[in-house]
N, C-alpha and C positions, 0 to 999 in steps of 0.2 A: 427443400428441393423444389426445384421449377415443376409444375405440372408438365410440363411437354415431356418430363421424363419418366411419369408415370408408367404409362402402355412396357416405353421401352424397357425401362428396369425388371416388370411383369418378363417379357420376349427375354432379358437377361437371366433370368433366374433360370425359367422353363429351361433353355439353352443349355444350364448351370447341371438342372437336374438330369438333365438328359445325359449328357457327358460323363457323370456320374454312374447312371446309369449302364453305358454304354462298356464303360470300364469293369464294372459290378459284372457285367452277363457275361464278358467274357474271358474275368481273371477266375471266377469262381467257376467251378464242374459242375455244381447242381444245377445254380444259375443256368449255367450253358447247355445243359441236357434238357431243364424245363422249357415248354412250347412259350412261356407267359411275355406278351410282347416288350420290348426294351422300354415303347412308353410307357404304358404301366408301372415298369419298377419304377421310370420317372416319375410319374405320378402317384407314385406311393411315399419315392424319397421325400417331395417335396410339401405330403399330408405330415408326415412326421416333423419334417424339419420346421413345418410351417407356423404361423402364429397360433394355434388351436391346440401343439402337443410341447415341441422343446423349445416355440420359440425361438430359434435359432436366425429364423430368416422369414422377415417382414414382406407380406406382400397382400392386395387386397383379394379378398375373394368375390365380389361382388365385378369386380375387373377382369378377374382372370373366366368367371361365367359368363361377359360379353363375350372375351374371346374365344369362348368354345362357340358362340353363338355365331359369331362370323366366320370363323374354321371351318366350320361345318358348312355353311353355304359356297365357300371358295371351292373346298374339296369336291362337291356334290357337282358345280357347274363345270370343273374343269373335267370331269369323270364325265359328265355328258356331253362334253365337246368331241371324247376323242370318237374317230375314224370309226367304227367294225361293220364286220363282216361275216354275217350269221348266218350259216347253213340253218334250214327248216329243221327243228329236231322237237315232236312232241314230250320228248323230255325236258326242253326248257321250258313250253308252257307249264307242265306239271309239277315242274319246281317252284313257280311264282303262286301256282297255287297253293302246295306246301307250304310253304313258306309265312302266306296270308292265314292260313288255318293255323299252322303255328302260334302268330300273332293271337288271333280267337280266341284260342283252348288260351291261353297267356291270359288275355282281356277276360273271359269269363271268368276265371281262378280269382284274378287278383281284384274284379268288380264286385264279385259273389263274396268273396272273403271280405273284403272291408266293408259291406253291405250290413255284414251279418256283426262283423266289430261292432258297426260304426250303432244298431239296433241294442246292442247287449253291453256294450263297453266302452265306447268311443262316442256319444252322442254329437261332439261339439266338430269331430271330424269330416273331411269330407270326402263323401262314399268313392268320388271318380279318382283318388288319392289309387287305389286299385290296377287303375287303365295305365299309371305309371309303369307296370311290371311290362309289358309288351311292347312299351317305346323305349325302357331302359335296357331290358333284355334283350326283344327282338330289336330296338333297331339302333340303340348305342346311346351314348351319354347328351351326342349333341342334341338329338330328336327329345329326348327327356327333358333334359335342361331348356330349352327352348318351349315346349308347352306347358311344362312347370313354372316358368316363369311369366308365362301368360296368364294361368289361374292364378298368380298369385296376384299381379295386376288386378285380377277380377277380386280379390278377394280371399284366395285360399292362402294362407299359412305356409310359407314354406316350401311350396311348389319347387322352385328349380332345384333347392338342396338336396328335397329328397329326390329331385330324377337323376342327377348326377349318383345319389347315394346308389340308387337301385341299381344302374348301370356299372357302380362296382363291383357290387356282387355279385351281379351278371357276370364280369370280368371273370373270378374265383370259380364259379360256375363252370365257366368255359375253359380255363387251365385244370386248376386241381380236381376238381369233379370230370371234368373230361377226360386227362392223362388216367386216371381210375377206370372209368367207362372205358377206354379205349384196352389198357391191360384184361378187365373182365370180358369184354368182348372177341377179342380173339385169341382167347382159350375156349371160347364155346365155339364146337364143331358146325351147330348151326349155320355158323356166318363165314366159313371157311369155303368157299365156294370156288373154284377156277374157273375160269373160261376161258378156251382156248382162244388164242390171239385171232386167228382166221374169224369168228364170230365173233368178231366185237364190234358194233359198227360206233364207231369213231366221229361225233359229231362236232368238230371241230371249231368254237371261235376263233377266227382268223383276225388279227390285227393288223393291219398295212402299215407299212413305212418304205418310203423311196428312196433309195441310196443314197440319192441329192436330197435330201427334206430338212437337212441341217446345213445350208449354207457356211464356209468358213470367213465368210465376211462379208456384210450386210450391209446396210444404210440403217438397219433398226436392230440392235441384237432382237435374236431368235427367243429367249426369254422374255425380255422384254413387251413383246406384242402377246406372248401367250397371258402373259401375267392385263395386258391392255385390254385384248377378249374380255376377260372373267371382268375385269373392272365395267365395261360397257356394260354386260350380262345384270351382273350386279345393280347397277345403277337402276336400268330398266325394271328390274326386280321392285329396286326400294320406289320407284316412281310408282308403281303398281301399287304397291302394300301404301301408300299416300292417297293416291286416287281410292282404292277400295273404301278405306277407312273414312274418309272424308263424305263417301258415297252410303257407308251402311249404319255409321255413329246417329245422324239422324229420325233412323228404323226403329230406336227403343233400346230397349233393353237386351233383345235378341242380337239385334246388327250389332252393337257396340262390342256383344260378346264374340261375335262371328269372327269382327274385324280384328281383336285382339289375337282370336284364333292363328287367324290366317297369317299373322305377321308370324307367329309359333309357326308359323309351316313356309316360311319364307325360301328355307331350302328348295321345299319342293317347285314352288315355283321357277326358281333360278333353275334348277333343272331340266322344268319344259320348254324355257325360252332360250336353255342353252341345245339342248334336243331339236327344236325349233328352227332357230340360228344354222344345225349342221346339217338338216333337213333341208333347207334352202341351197345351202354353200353346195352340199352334193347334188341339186336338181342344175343348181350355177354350172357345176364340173361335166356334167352327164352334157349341156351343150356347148362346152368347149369355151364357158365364160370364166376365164381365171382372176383373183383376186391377188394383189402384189403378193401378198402371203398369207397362207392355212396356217388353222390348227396344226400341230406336234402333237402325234403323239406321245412320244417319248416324252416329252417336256412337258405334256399336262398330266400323267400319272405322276411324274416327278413331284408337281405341284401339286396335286391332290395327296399325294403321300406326305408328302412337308405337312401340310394342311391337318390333317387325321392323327399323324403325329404327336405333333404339340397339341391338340383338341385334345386326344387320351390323356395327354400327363395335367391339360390343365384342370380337366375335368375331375379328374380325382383329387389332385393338390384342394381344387375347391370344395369340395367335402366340408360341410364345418359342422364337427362334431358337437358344437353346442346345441346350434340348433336342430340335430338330429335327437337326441334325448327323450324328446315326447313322443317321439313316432318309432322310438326305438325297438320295443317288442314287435308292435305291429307290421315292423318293414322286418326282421327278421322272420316273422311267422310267413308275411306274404310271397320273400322272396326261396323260404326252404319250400314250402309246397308249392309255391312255383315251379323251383329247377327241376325237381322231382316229377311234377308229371308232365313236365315240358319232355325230359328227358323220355319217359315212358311212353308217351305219343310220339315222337321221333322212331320209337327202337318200333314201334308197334307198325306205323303207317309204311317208314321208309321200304320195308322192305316188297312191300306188297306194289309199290312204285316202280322201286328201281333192283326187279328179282336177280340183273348178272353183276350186280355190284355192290350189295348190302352195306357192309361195312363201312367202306369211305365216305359213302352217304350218310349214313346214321351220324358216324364222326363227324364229317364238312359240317352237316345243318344244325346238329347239335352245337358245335363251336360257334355256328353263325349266329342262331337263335338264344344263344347264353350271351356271345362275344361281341365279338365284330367278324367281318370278312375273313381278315387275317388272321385271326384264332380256328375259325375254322380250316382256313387252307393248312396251317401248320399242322392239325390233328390227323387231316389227309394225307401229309406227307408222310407223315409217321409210318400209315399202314400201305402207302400208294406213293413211294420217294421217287419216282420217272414219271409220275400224273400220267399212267397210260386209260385210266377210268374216264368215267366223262362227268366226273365228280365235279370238277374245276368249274368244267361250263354251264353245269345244273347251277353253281352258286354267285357266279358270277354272274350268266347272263338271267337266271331264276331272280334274281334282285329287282331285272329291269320289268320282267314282266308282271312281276309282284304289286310294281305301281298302279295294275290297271286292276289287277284283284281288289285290292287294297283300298281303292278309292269310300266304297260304302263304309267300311272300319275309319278312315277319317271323316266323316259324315257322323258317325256316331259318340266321336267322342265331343262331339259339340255339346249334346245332348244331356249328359248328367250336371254343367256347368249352369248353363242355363234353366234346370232345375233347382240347383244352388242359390243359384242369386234370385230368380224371383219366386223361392219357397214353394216348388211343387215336387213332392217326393215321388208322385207316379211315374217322372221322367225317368228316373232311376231304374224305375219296371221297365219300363217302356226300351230302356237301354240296353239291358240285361238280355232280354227276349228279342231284341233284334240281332244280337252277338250270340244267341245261344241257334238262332233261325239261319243266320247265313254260315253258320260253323256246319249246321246241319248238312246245307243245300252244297255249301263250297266241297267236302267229306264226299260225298254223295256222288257229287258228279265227278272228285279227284278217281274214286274207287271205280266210277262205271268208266270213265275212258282208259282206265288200266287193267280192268278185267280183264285176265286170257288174253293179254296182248304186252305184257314185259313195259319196256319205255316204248 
């Protein structure tokens, strides 16, 4: 077969599983009563089907982890292109910090636990194998697989398989662990809380759209230029991650590692310069400077949902259970005392956060911090099906301000790598105790701006 038809026959399969999928969730009852996303079961079809279990249907794995790798940057940029419109609510700063503490208590569990392997059991392992639980967990398969496969570049073993693997079980986590969670929590009176509608203030993300904002006949389809955006975005991105590495490779051993990093974090920057980009275009609009055409919103959540998508199903399809074998105990140990006190810090904090809504919260962030987004909005539907809570906007817009908490916790996962490679195990200390100090400080100031004062 022509390689040009490689990718495509990949994008055929996935299509393949999906549709499968799609048919599976909604000809069977269970299926269809279960929160568990349609890509997922995609993604589960096509581990079984795949060359690792029945061999049924051939396809590479090393190909289908690029493409989570660029999914995830598409989705990420077109999600920060779109439009909003954010009423001031100190609950969505308090969710970003949630969120980032989340991560923490996650990174502390899973760095302390394979520290303590890697001393008694695992010597040949590498201890930051850990900090996987918190990019797999907290922030999904593409962020894992993506800095996993940077370590492995440097070095580490294995790296992207197992951040996709963790991000599985994350997945499980967040449906079956959570559907459980969610029936035992509202049989406890505890969390049965009303509030009257008149007191509930309503802090709404507003999304704009202009009744004309979809032209029915263009000189450029309307698609087309959203999908052109992210491409420019993109571009500017990888011109960056070339500039950088061209710039830090020379630094030693430290830059070389930094720059490997940073390509691992490629999402994120496509993010700020799509952030960036709408920053400008709305400073352009505010004086009355139009550009032939904006952003869609409608058509860039479209596109980032395509995107996320096929990312979940390919991310699991890539799974390759061979090479998970040696790390097998140890990701199973890491990830049950993970969900478990990930879970128990949720039930513990959320409430003291957000006292007129307990429940959809615990749900939402627990779904989010296991799942993705979407696992968590379905858990809140569950107990919150008219989204009259402000559950939606803690997790939605709690994501964007998470990025600015969150910055010191990408800062530190530099740190145990470059212990790795130039043989210094204090870094690991070193690592530990700056994730166990800003859990402290971020806890600290989450609970003193919510004392005696609700959200």
């Amino acid at each position: 077969m022509n390689e040009s038809w490689l990718f495509i026959i990949d994008f055929i399969l996935l299509s393949f599983f999906i549709i499968i999928a799609t048919v599976l969730k909604t000809r069977i009852p269970i299926l269809r009563k279960m929160i568990i996303p349609t890509s997922m079961i995609a993604g589960f079809i096509g581990l079984i089907m795949g060359p690792e279990i029945l061999g049924w249907v051939q396809f590479n794995i090393e190909r289908l982890g690029d493409l989570v790798y660029h999914l995830m940057a598409v989705g990420f940029i077109s999600l920060s292109l779109k439009k909003r419109e954010v009423k001031n609510s100190p609950g969505i700063l308090n969710s970003g910090m949630l969120i980032v503490s989340t991560y923490l208590i996650q990174g502390i569990i899973g760095f302390g636990l394979f520290l303590g392997m890697v001393s008694l059991f695992y010597p040949d392992f590498f201890p930051g194998i850990g900090l996987l639980l918190p990019l797999g967990f907290g922030q999904g398969p593409g962020q894992a697989y993506s800095i996993g496969s940077q370590w492995e570049a440097l070095g580490v073993m294995g790296g992207g398989n197992l951040g996709l693997t963790i991000a599985g079980i994350g997945f499980i986590w967040a449906t079956v662990i959570g559907i459980i969670l969610m029936n035992f929590l509202t049989r406890s009176k505890k969390f049965q809380q009303e509030i009257p509608s008149e007191k509930r203030n309503r802090n709404q993300v507003i999304e704009k759209s202009e009744p004309d904002e979809i032209p029915l006949s263009d000189a450029i389809d309307k698609l087309t230029y959203q999908i052109a955006l992210i491409g420019l975005i993109y571009l500017i991105t990888y011109v960056t991650l070339i500039g950088l590495e061209h710039v830090l490779t020379p630094l030693g051993t430290f830059g070389e590692t930094l720059a490997q990093l940073l390509i691992g974090f490629h999402f994120l920057i496509g993010s700020l310069y799509a952030m960036l980009f709408r920053f400008l275009l709305n400073k352009l609009q505010h004086h009355n400077i139009l550009m032939e055409h904006s952003p869609n919103n409608f058509l860039l959540q479209r596109i980032s949902g395509f995107s996320f998508d096929y990312m979940i199903a390919a991310s699991i399809a890539a799974i390759s259970i061979y090479a998970l074998q040696e790390y097998l105990i140890p990701v199973l140990i890491l990830t049950t005392i993970g969900g478990l006190l990930t879970a128990l810090f949720i039930i513990w904090i959320t409430p003291r956060i957000f006292p007129e809504d307990p429940l959809p919260n615990i749900l939402g962030f627990f779904g989010m911090q296991t799942g993705t987004i979407s696992t968590g909005m379905a858990l809140v539907k569950s107990v919150d099906p008219e989204f009259k809570t402000n559950t939606t906007d803690n997790l939605v817009m709690g994501g964007a301000t998470a990025m600015m908490f969150g910055f010191p916790l990408l800062l530190l996962l530099n740190v145990p790598v470059v212990g790795y490679i130039e043989n210094q195990p204090v870094m690991y200390v070193y690592t530990l105790l700056g994730l166990c100090c800003y859990f402290v400080i971020l806890v600290g100031l989450l609970l003193y701006r919510t004392k005696n004062k609700g959200q």
